[in-house]
C-alpha positions, -999 to +999 in steps of 0.1 A: +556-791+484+579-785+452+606-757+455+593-741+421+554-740+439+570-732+474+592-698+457+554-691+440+539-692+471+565-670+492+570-648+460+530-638+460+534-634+498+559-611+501+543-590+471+509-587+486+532-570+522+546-549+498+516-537+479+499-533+515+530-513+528+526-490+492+495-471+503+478-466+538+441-471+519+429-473+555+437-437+561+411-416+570+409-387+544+410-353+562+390-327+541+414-295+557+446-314+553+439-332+520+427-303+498+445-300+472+418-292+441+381-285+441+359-289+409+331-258+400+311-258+372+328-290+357+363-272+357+391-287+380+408-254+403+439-263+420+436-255+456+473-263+469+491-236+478+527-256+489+522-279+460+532-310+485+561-342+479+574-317+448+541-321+428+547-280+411+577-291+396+566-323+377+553-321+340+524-336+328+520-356+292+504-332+267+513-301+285+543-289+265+565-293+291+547-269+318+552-280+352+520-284+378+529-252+397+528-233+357+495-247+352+476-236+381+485-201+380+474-202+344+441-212+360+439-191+386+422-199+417+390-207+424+356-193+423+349-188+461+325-214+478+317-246+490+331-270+465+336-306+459+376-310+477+395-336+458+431-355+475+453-350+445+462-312+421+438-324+393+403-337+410+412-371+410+428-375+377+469-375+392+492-371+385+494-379+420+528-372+440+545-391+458+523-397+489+507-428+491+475-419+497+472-402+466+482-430+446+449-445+420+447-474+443+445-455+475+422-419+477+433-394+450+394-387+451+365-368+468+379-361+506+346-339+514+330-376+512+354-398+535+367-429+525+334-434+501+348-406+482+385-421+475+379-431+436+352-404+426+372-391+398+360-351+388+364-333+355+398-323+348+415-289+341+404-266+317+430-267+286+418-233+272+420-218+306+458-232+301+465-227+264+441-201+258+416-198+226+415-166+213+392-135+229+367-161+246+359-157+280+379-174+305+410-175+285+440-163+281+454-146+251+475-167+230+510-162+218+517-141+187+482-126+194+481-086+194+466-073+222+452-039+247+452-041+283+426-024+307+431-017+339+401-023+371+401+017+366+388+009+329+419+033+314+440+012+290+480+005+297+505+026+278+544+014+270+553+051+269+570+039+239+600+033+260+604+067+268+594+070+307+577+042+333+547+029+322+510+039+330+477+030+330+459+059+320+446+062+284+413+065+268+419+048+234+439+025+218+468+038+198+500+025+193+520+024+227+486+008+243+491-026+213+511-053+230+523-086+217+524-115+237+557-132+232+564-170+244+592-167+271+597-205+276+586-222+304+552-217+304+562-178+310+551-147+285+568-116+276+553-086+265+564-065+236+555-031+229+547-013+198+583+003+195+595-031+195+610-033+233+599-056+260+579-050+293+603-057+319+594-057+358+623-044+370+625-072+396+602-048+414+625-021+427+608+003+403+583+016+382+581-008+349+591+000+317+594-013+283+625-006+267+643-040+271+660-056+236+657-089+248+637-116+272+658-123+302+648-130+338+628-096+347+611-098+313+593-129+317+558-131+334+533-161+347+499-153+333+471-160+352+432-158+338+412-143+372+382-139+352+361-131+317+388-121+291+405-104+325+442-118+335+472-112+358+508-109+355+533-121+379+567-111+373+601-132+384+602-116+418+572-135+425+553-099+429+523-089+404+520-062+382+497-030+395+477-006+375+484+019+407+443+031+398+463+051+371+473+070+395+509+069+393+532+047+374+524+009+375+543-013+396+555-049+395+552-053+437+520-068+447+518-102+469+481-106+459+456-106+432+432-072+438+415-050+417+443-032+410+465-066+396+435-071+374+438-064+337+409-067+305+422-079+274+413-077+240+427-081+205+438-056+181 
């Protein structure tokens, strides 16, 4: 045998162990461990909750530099039920992380199906859900755009003009209930009242106000869409923002989405 056919030979070998080492594509997917998206009403919903091999942190092309973790709380979870359970954050359509069997050659698809399921590819995530689109349903409110907030106990959210804690407890729409909706970098919002301030969380050791003159760490919040024209805020602290029922000032100190974390939007 010639050297030049010999190296070939042993060069195409040792390839084909390596590409068998790259991915276990005999695994057996396991629909519990391997969930990490589920499609509904051709909409992709991320259904990871550790964001695995340091998938939250990477950015996507065509995302404007949000990371994973950004874009699913922009989503916001799932309609409950029995859906179809993809391996990788985006219903088979990557990116994938660094596991191999999540890799396109291996099973980023369909683990409800077994090892049939591996390349079923789903529909993707919803960009509007994401970007938003002005006051459709199932969107978020876009940046620049003016807006009111009403709290699950249908009152509308009042800055206070600055003056004292914030509440949700008004009738009508007047000045202190018109907020602004400010890009914070990041994939993050800030909020900006009518006297000009900024909605700030207080890292959640208080009562939130808005009288901040500029957008630092406790002024920025992760917006979430949890339903028609309805959406969340989570502040830095990793806490949401509370309407209280309008009972008392609203907090920035809840670990889950309720009725109470739920807020109806609508231009102005």
């Amino acid at each position: 045998m010639k050297i030049k056919h010999f190296i070939v030979l042993v060069s195409g070998l040792f390839a084909g162990i390596l590409s068998s080492n790259a991915a276990p594509c005999n695994a057996t997917p396991n629909p519990a461990s391997w969930t990490d998206s589920v499609s509904v009403g051709g909409k992709c919903y991320c259904a990871s909750t550790n964001f695995d091999h340091d998938i939250g942190e990477v950015k996507p092309a065509g995302y404007n530099g949000l990371t994973v973790r950004e874009i699913c709380e922009r989503i916001g979870p799932a309609p409950a039920g029995n859906h179809p359970r993809y391996n990788d954050i985006q219903c088979g359509n990557g990116p994938a992380n660094t596991s191999p069997d999540e890799q396109p050659e291996c099973c980023p698809g369909r683990v409800d199906q077994g090892r049939a399921g591996c390349q079923t590819i789903g529909p993707k995530w919803d960009r509007n859900a994401v970007f938003g689109s002005g006051n459709n349903n199932n969107n978020a409110p876009t940046t620049g755009s003016v807006i009111s907030i009403k709290g699950n106990n249908g009152k509308l959210t009042s800055s206070e003009n600055g003056n004292k804690p914030m509440n949700c407890n008004r009738n009508s729409v007047g000045g202190w209930e018109k907020f602004t909706i400010v890009d914070a970098g990041g994939g993050k919002v800030a909020l900006r009242g009518n006297n000009g301030k900024y909605v700030s969380s207080e890292n959640g050791s208080k009562p939130i106000t808005c009288n901040r003159n500029a957008i630092r760490a406790w002024e920025k919040f992760t917006m979430t869409v949890t339903g028609t024209n309805q959406i969340a805020f989570k502040g830095s602290n990793g806490k949401y923002i509370s309407s209280e029922n309008g009972s008392k000032s609203m907090t920035c100190n809840r670990n889950a989405i309720g009725g109470w974390e739920k807020f109806t939007w609508q231009n102005q």
